[in-house]
C-alpha positions in Angstrom: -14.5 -53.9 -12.7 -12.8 -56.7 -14.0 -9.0 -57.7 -12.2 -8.0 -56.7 -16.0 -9.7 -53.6 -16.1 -7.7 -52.5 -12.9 -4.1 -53.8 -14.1 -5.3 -51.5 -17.7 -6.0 -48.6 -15.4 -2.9 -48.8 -12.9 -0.4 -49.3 -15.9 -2.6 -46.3 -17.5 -1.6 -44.9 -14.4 1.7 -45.3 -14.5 2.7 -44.3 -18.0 0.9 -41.0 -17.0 3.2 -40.4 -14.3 6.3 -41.7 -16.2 5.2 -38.4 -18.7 4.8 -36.4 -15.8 8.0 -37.3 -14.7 10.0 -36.9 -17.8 8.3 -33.4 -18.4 9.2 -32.5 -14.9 12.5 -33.5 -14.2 14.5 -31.1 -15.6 13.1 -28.4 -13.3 14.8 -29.6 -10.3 18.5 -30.0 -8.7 17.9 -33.3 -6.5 16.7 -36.6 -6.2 15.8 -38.3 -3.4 14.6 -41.5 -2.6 13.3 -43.1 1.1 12.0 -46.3 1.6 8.3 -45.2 0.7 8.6 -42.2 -2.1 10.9 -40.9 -4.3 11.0 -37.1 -4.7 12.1 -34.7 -7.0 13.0 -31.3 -5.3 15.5 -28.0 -5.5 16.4 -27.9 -1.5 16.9 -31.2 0.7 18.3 -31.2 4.0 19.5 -34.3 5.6 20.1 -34.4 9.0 21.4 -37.9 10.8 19.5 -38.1 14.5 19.7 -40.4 17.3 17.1 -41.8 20.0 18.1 -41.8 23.6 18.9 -45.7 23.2 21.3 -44.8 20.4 18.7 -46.1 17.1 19.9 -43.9 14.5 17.4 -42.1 12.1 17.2 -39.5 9.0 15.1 -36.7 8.8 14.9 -35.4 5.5 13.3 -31.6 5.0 12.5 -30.9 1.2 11.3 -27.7 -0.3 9.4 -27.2 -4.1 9.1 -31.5 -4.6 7.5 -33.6 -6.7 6.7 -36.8 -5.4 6.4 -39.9 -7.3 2.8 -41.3 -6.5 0.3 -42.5 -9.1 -2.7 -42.5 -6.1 -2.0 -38.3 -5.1 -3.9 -36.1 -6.8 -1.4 -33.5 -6.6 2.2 -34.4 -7.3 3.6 -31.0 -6.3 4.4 -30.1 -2.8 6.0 -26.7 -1.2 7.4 -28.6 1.6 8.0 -32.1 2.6 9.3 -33.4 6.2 10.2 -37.6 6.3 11.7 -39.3 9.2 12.8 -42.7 8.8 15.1 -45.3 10.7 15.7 -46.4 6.9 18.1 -45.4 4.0 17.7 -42.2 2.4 19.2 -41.8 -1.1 20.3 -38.1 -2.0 21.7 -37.1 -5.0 22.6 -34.2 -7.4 21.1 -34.1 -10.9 23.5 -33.7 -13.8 22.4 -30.6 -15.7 23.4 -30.8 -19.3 25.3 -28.8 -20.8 24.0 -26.2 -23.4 25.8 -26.4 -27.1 25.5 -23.4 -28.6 25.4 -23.3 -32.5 28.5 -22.8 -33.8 28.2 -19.5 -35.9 29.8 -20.0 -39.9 33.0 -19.0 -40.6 34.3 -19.7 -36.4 36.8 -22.2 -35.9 
């Protein structure tokens, strides 16, 4: 396999999980993103630890994620534990609003 074969397939790769992504997002409530992964899940629980010599670190507990990740072969997960000493980013997706049809002859 040629070094342009493999930038073809990884870029293949990645517009597949783009799709993935787009399809998928709208299922979920949160997104969160660690140094290594970004996740999309409905339940996240941050909690801010410390080690005995005073190093902060986040543990983050996820339930129902998807994770991005072109190389796993399954992008769902029921539960998902990361600890890391570095920044976590949580936030709340905006669900959009629904527009009903206005029906003739309403003002």
């Amino acid at each position: 396999m040629s070094a342009e074969d493999l930038e073809k397939y990884e870029t293949e790769m990645e517009l597949q999980l783009y799709r993935e992504y787009r399809d998928v997002v709208g299922l979920f409530s949160y997104v969160v993103e660690t140094e290594r992964r970004f996740y999309l899940t409905n339940t996240v629980d941050l909690q801010v630890r410390s080690t005995d010599g005073g190093e902060v670190y986040f543990e983050v507990t996820m339930s129902d994620a998807w994770v991005w990740d072109m190389y796993r072969p399954a992008r769902f997960v029921k539960n998902v534990k990361v600890v890391t000493f570095k920044d976590v980013n949580v936030e709340e997706l905006a669900k959009a609003d629904i527009e009903l049809p206005r029906a003739e002859g309403m003002s």
